[in-house]
C-alpha positions as CSV (number, residue, x, y, z in Angstrom):
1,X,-178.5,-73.4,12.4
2,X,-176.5,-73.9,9.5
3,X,-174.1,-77.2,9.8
4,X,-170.4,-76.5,9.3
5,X,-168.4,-77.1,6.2
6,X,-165.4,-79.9,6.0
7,X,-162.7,-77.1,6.4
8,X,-164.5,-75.5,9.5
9,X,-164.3,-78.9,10.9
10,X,-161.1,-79.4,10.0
11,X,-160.4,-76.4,12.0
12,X,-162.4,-77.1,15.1
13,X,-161.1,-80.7,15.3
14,X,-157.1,-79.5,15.0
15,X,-157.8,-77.3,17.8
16,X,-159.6,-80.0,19.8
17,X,-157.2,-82.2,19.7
18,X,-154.1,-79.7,20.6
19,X,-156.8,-79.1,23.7
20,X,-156.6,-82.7,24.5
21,X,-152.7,-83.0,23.9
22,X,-152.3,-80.2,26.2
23,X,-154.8,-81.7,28.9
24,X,-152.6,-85.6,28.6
25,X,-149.5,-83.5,29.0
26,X,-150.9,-81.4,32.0
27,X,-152.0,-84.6,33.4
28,X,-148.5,-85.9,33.3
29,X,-146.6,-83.3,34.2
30,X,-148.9,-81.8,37.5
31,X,-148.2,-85.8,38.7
32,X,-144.7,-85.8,37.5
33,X,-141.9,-86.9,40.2
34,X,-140.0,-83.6,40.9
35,X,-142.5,-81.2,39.8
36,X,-143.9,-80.4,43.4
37,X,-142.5,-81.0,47.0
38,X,-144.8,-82.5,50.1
39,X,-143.6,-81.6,53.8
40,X,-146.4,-82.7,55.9
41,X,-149.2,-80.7,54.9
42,X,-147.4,-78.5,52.6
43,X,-147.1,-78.5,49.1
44,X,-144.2,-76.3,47.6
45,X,-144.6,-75.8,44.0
46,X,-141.9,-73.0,42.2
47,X,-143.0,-70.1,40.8
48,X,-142.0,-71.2,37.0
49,X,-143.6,-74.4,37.6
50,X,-146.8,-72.2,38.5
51,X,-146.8,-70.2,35.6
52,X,-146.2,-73.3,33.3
53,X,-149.2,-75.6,35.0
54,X,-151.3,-71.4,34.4
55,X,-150.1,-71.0,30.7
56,X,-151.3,-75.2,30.0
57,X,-154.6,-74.7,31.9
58,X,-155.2,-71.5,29.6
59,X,-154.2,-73.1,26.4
60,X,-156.6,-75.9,27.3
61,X,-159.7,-74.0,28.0
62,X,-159.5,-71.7,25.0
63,X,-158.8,-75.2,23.0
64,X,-161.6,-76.9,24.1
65,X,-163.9,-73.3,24.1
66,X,-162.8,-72.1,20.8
67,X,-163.3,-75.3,19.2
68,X,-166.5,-76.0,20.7
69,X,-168.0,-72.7,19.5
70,X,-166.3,-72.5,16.2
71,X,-168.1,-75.8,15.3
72,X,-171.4,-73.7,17.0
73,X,-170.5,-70.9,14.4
74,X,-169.8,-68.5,17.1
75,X,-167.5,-65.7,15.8
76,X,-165.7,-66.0,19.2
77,X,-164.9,-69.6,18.2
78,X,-163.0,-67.9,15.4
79,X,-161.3,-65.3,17.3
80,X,-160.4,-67.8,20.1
81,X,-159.1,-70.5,17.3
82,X,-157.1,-68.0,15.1
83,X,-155.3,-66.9,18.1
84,X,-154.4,-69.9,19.1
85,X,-153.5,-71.4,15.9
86,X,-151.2,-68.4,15.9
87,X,-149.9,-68.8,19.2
88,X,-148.8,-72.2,18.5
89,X,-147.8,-71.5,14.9
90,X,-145.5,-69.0,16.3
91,X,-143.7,-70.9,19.2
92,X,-143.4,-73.8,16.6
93,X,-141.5,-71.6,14.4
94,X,-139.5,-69.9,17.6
95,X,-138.2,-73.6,18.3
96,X,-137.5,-74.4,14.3
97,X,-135.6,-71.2,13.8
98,X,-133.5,-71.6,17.1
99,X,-133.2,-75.8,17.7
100,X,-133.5,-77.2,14.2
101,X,-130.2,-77.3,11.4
102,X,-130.2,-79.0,8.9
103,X,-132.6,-81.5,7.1
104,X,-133.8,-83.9,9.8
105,X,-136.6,-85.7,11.4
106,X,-136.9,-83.9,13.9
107,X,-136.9,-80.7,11.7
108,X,-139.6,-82.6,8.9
109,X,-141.6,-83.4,11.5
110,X,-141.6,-79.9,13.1
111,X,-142.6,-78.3,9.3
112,X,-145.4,-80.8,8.8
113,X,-147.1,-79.2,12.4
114,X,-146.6,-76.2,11.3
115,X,-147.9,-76.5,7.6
116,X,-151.1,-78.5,9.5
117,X,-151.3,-75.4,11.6
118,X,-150.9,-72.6,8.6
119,X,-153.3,-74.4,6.9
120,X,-156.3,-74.1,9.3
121,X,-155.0,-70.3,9.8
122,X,-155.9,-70.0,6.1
123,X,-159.2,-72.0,6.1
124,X,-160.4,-70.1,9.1
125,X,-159.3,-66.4,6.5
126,X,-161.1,-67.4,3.6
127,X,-163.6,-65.1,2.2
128,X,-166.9,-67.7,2.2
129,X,-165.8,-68.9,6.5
130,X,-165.2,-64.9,7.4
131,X,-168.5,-64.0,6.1
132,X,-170.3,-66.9,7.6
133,X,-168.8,-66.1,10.9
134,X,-169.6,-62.5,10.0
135,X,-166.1,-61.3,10.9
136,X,-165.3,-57.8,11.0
137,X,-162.6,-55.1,11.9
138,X,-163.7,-55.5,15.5
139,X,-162.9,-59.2,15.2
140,X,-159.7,-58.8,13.7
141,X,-158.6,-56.6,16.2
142,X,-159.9,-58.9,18.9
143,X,-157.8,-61.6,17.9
144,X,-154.6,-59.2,17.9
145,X,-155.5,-58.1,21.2
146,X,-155.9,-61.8,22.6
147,X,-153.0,-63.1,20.4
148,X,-150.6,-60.5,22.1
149,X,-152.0,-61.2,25.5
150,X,-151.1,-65.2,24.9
151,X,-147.7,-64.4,23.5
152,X,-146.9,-62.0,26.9
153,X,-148.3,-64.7,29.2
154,X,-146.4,-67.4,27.0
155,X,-143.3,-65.5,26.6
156,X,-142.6,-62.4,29.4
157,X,-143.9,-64.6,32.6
158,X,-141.1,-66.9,33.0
């Protein structure tokens, strides 16, 4: 099995980590005062709080899968990554673009994630990873496919 290069590392370690920032912040919030109601035996949780705990859940299995078997040199570790890395690139630019005027910390801060994220989008593109990962049409196509299923369940269930 060959080892993985610096950049693929790169890669599988950014995703990682967003799989562990996501699991700290699903931690928090499922144990947040307010987020869920106890009547007895009951426990009353809204529908949007639901769908939020769903949509952190899925972001943090496909984290910790697609950077586990991108560092494996599984192509499904690429397709999983590069749709996440595109999910998150485009909500980051979605919240820039509507929240951010002006040059400010908030704003450089927000640019930075988003050049960190670009940059593993192009790592994981380049000609030597794609052919090491032996990525083809069918691959491409599977990470519009899962990339447009994440941005329905991100965006539409609300």
């Amino acid at each position: 099995m060959r080892k993985a290069n610096a950049k693929e590392i790169y890669v599988a370690s950014l995703v990682l980590l967003i799989g562990v920032i996501y699991l700290a912040a699903q931690a928090d919030a499922l144990f947040a005062i307010g987020s869920t109601r106890i009547k007895g035996d009951l426990i009353q949780l809204s529908k949007n709080e639901m769908l939020s705990h769903l949509r952190s859940i899925l972001t943090i299995v496909l984290c910790f899968s697609g950077g586990i078997l991108l560092l494996k040199n599984k192509t499904s570790g690429w397709i999983i990554s590069q749709s996440i890395l595109l999910l998150l690139t485009t909500i980051a630019l979605g919240i820039y673009i509507s929240n951010i005027s002006g040059l400010n910390l908030a704003g450089i801060i927000l640019m930075t994630g988003i050049l960190i994220l670009l940059l593993a989008i192009i790592f994981l593109n380049l000609p030597q990873i794609r052919k090491r990962f032996m990525i083809s049409k069918k691959s491409n196509l599977s990470v519009v496919i899962l990339f447009v299923v994440l941005v329905g369940f991100y965006f539409l269930l609300q």
